[in-house]
C-alpha positions in Angstrom: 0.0 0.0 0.0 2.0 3.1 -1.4 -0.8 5.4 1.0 0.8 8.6 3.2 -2.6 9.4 4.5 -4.8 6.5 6.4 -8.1 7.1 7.6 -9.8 4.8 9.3 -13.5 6.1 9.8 -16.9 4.4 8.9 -19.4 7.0 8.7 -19.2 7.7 4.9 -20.6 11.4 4.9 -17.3 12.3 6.6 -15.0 9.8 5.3 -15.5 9.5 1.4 -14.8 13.6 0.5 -12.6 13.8 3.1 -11.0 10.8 0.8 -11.8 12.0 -2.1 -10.6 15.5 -1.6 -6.9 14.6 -0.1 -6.9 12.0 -2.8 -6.3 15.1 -5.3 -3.0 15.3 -3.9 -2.0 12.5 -1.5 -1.7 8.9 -1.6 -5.0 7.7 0.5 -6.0 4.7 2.1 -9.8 4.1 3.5 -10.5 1.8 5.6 -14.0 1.2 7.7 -12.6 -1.5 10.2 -10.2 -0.5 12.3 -8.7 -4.4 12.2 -8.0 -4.1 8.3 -6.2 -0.9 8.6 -4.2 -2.2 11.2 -3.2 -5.2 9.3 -2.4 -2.8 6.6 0.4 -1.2 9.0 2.2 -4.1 8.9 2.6 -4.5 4.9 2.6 -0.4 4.0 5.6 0.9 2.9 5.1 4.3 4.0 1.9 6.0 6.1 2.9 9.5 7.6 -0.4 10.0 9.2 -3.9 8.6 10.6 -6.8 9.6 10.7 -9.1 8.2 12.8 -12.5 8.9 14.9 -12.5 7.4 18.8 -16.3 5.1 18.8 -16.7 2.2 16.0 -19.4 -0.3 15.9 -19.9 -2.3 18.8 -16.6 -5.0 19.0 -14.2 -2.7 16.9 -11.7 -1.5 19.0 -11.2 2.2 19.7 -9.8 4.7 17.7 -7.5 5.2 20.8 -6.4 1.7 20.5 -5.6 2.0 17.0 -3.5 4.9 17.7 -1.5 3.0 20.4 -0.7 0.2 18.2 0.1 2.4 15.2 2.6 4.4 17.2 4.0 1.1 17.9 4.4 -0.1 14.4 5.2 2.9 13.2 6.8 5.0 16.1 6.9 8.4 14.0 3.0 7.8 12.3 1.4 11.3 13.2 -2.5 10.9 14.6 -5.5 13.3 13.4 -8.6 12.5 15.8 -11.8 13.5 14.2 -14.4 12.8 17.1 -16.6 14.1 19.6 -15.8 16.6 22.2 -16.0 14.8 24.9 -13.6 12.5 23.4 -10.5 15.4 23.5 -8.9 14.7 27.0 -9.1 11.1 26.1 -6.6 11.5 22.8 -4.5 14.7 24.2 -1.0 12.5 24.4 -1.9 10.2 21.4 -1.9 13.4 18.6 -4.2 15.9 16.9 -7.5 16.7 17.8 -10.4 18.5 15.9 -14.4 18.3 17.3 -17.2 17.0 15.3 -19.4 18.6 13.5 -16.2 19.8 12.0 -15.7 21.0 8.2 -13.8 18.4 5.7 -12.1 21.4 3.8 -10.6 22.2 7.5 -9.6 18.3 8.3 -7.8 17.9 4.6 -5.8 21.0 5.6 -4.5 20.0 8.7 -3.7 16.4 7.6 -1.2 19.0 5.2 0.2 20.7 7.7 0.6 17.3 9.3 1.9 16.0 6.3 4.4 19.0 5.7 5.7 18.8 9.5 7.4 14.5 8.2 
């Protein structure tokens, strides 16, 4: 997988433009089960950052748990957490935060800036 940019989110009114509009100038990966993109970690050549939300379906782990284990696969992977409010405190010393509702335009940007900072 030749992705820079993993997002790993299943509700698809966020997820696909937010896809489709770093997709214009990244290499992107989506993936709706946090399990699968995991896996993916392993055989990727290169991801720079993730983008995850915290709550999946019932038995998914966490986005938090996904960030845990990519920061162990991939100690330098930076995290973008697109979640509920409540959820900040939670993610504070795992990466990036921004509170739903929240604007796509605004989430692609940042995933540049994160981008620009590897």
């Amino acid at each position: 997988m030749p992705a820079r940019v993993v997002v790993v989110h299943d509700d698809p009114t966020f997820a696909d433009p937010l896809v489709a509009l770093l997709g214009a100038s990244q290499d992107v990966a989506l993936f709706t089960d946090p399990m699968a993109a995991l896996d993916a970690l392993d055989t990727a050549r290169t991801i720079e950052v993730l983008v995850t939300r915290v709550l999946f379906a019932p038995g998914q782990p966490h986005g938090i748990a996904l960030a845990r284990m990519a920061r162990i696969k991939r100690p330098g992977i930076r995290v973008l957490f697109v979640a509920r409010p409540e959820f900040a405190r939670d993610t504070a010393d795992l990466g990036m935060f921004m509170a739903q509702p929240v604007n796509v335009a605004d989430v692609a940007e940042t995933v540049g800036r994160l981008l620009a900072e590897c």
